[in-house]
C-alpha angles and dihedrals in degrees: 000000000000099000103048125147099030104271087234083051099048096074098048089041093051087040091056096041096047081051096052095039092064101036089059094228133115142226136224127193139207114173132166113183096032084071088222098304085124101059085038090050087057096046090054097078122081112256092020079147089083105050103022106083094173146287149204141228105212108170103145118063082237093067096053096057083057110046110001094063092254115159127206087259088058092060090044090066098031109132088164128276119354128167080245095059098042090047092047088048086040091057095048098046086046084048105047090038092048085225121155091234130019118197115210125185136171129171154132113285097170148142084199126026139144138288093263126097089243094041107055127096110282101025120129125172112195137180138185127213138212139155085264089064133269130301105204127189138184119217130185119192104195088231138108103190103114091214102050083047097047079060086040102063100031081058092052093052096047092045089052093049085049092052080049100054096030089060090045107063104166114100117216112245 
């Protein structure tokens, strides 16, 4: 596959995992509406073992009751992404894989959706977690094509892993 990962995705993939490489620290993922691109994104470089701890597609509200640390209460109260919900799935994932970061991202693809902000086509809340706390951003791409705004999201969430790593220079030991 040729064009795997996406050729807008493969700069920002090298440059995080050249961040997180030298600086000896690792990266979960759990991602909804990415549809896994991101963690495949990841997996795609040579030597991703030592920085890919693990990750997660949870893309049914059933699934995250199993694996994204949801509780019933949380599905009571769900009116679709928001940065609350991504950071609160970032910081489990970080916290059961043991990694140094956890990307979460969850969003609209499309090509249909709701009324609400979060909930039209296009819309991704993501988050990223470390032990420092969570950095969380909204991003809306304009766009209802399902495809463009799976790329879209899983580049949003890198980017915002890259900002993360980019403003913390100092590696763990």
């Amino acid at each position: 596959m040729a064009d795997f990962p996406p050729r807008s995705l493969q700069p920002l993939v090298d440059e995080v995992f050249q961040l997180l490489k030298a600086r000896n620290e690792t990266i979960s993922v759990a991602e909804t509406a990415a549809g896994g691109l991101i963690s495949a994104c990841l997996l795609s470089s040579p030597g991703a073992s030592a920085v890919y701890k693990g990750g997660l597609t949870v893309y049914t509200l059933e699934s995250r009751l199993a694996f994204a640390g949801w509780t019933s209460a949380d599905l009571e109260k769900y009116k679709g992404p928001t940065t609350e919900i991504v950071a609160n799935m970032a910081d489990h994932t970080r916290r059961t894989l043991g990694s140094s970061y956890a990307i979460s991202e969850s969003g609209t693809a499309g090509p249909t959706g709701g009324t609400t902000r979060n909930r039209t086509p296009g819309y991704v809340a993501v988050a990223v977690s470390s032990a420092e706390g969570q950095v969380t951003r909204e991003v809306e791409t304009g766009s209802n094509d399902r495809a463009e705004n799976m790329v879209a999201f899983a580049r949003e969430s890198l980017k915002l892993l890259r900002d993360v790593l980019s403003q913390d220079q100092t590696p763990s030991l």
